[in-house]
N, C-alpha and C positions, 0 to 999 in steps of 0.2 A: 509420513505426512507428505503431502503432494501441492507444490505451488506452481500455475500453471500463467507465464507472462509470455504471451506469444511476442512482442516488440520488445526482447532483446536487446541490448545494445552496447557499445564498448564507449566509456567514458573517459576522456581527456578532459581533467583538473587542472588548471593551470592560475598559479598563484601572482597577482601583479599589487605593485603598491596604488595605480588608479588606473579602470580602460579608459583612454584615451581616444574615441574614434577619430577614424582618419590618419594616425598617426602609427609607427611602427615604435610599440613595446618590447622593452624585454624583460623577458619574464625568470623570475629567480627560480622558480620550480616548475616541475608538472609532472602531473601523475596518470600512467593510461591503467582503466580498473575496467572490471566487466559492470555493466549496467542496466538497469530494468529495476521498477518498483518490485517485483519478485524479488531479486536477487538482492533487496536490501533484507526483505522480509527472511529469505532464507538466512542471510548472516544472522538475524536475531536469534530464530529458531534455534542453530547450532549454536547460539552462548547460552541460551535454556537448556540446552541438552537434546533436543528434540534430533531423530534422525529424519530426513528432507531431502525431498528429490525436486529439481526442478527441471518444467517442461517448456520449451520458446524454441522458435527459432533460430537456424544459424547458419552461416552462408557457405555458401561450399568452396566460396573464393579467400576466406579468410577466416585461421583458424584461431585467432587472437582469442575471440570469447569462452572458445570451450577453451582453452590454456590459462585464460587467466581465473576462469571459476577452479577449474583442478587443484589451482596453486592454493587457492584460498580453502580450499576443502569443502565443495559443494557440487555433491552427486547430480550430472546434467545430464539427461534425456535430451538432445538436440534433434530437432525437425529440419532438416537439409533445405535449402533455398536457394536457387539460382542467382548471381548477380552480390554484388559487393552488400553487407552488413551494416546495421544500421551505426549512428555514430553523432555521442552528444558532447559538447562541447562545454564545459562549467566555468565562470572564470568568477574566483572570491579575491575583491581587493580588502588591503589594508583596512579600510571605512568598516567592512561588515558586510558591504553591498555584494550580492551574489545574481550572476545573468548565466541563464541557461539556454544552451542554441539547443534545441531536439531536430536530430536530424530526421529525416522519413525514414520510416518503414517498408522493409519489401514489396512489392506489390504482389497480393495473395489473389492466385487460385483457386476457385472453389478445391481441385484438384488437393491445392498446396493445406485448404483450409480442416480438409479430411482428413490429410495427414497428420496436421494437430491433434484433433480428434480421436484420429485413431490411438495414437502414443498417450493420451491419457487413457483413454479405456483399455492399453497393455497395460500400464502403470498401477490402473485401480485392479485388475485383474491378477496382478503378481506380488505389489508392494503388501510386504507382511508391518510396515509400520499403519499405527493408528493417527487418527486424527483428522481434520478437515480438510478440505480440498478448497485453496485460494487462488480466485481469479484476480490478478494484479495486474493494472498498468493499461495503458491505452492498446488500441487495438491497430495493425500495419491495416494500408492502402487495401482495399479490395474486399479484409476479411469482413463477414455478415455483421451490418450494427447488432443484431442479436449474438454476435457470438460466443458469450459468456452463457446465454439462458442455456445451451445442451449442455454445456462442460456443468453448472448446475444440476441439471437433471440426470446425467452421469454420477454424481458422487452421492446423489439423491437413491437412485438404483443399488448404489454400490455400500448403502449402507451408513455414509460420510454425508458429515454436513457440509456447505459450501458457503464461503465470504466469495462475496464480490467487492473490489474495492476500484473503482473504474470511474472514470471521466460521463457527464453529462449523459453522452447517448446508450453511451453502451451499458449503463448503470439503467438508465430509465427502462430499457427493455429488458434489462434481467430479472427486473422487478416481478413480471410475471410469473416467473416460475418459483416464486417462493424462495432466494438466500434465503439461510439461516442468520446472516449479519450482512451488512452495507455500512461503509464508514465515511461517506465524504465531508471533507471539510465545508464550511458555509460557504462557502463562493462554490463549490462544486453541486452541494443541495439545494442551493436557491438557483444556479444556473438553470439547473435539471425541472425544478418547481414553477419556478417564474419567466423562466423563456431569456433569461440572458445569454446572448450569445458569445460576450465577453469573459462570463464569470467572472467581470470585477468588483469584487463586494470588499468592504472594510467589514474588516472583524475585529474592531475596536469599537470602544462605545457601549452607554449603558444599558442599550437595547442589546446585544450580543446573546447574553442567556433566550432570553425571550424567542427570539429569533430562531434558534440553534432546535429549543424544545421545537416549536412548530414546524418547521423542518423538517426533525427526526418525527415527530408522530405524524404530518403527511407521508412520509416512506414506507411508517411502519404498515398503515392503511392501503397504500397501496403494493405492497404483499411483502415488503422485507418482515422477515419474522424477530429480528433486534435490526433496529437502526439506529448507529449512533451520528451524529451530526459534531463536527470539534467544531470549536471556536478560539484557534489559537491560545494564546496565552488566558484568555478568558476561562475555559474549561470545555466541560462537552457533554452534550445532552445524551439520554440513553432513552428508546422507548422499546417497551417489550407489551405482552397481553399483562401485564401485570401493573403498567402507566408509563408514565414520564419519571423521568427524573434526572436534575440537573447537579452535575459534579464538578466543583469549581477546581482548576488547576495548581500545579504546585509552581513554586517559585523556584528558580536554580538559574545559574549561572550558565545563560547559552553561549557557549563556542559558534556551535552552528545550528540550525532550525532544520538543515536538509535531512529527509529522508525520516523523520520525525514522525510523520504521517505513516509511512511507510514499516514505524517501527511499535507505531501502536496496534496495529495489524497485526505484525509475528506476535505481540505479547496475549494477543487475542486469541491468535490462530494456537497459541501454548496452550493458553486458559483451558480452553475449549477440549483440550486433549487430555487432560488433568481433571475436568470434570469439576471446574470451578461453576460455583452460582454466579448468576448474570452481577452482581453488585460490586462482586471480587472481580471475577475477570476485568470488567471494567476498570478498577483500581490497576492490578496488575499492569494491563493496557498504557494506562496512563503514567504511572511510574518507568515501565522500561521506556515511553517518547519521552518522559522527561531527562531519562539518565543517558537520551542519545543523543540529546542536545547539548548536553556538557564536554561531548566529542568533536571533535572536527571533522569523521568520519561516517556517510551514512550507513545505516543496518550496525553501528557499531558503540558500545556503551559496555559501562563494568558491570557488569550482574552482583559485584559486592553492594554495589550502590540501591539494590533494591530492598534491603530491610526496612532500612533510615526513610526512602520513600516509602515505601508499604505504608509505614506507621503514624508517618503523617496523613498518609489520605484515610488511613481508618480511624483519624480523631475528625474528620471531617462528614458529617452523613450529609448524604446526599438529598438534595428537596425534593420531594416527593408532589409529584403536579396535578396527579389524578389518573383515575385509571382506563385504561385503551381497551375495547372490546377488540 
């Protein structure tokens, strides 16, 4: 399987009992991890068993990222880039409250952006594992707002389906070429939809279903072939050629929400390789984000804890809204 997050990045965790701006903390822990919506997805993968190679950027000045994926046991294809590596900053205090600094992204060269390019089409050309090809995570400075649509069309040639799971722009233009799945959360779908340019939406409240379906069947219309739309703790809608339909969420004890998103993807990008039906995968999906949020760690949850979910979400059927040509 092939996860392709060109924005990279090495992640500094650092634990405080409250931020305090303005003032000088000290902090009881910290943790430096490699980073990328990719690289959560890949940790899921490898607890399903699935083998995974991931493709992104990395700088030639600092070789922290590919050292810390090796450590963790995740096969890196690295694309070389000039100039220091990106670098995001997470701080969770005591409260629950979590603030994320996203540093920038390299500045891409058409040049630098071919070479992306090119390291997936070695990768689809040689990699003897099965399974879909995931475009994860926002896109560095320079590279094409389209630049998910050819790494689609790449896995499309190659035989493999393709998720996109990307931020506002670069979601809206991949659309064209037909994913196989799109997954953004409501603030990320209605950003894309409605023209906000904040994507601040609340995803609470009793319009959330409602919301979440229309969403997902404008994506799926405009060429996503499944498009799910979450709604946090609420649930999340799915539409295929087959309708809508809306699957309310499980309840569980969140440690943390981070990378949640990011972990309903790998459980997808599993599905999908397994040869589940769109109903299951979904389920699936949704139990490994729930069993990562009982973690403190993103891309990371117990796989014993998927039975007990499974079983609850198959006592649950999903509302059927009508069917999408």
């Amino acid at each position: 399987m092939l996860v392709v997050t060109p924005n990279t990045c090495v992640d500094i965790t650092t634990w405080l009992p409250l931020l305090a701006p303005g003032s000088v903390v000290r902090a009881p822990r910290t943790v430096v991890s490699a980073g990328g919506k990719g690289v959560n997805v890949c940790r899921v993968l490898r607890r399903l068993g699935d083998a995974v190679t991931l493709v992104g950027y990395s700088s030639d000045e600092d070789d922290r990222l590919g050292r810390l994926l090796a450590e963790e046991g995740t096969a890196f294809r690295p694309v070389r880039h000039p100039g220091p590596g990106r670098l995001a900053q997470i701080i969770l205090e005591d409260s629950g409250r979590v603030t994320v600094i996203n540093g920038v992204g390299p500045e891409v060269t058409g040049a630098l952006w071919q070479d992306l390019l090119d390291a997936v089409s070695s990768q689809l050309a040689t990699a003897a594992a099965p399974g879909p090809v995931t475009c994860s995570g926002s896109l560095p400075p320079g590279a094409p707002v389209d630049g998910y649509g050819p790494i689609v069309d790449l896995a499309h040639a190659a035989g493999r389906e393709a998720i996109v799971d990307a931020a506002s722009a670069p979601l809206a233009a991949a659309l064209a070429h037909r994913p196989d799945l799109v997954s953004p959360n409501l603030a990320e779908a209605e950003g894309l939809l409605l023209g906000r340019a904040d994507e601040s939406v609340d995803e609470s409240g009793p319009d959330v279903p409602d919301r979440c379906m229309a969403a997902s069947r404008s994506l799926h219309e405009r060429g996503a072939r499944r498009a799910v739309v979450t709604g946090g703790a609420a649930g999340a809608a799915l539409t295929t050629r087959a309708g809508t339909r809306w699957f309310p969420a499980l309840a569980v004890d969140v440690v943390s929400p981070i990378g949640a998103g990011d972990s309903f993807v790998g459980g997808w990008a599993h599905a999908l390789t397994a040869g589940l039906q769109d109903d299951e995968a979904m389920r699936l999906a949704m139990a490994v984000a729930a069993a990562s949020c009982e973690t403190g760690s993103a891309g990371a949850f117990d796989p014993a804890r998927l039975p007990a979910l499974l079983d609850q979400l198959a006592q649950r059927r999903p509302d059927p809204v009508g069917e999408t040509r």
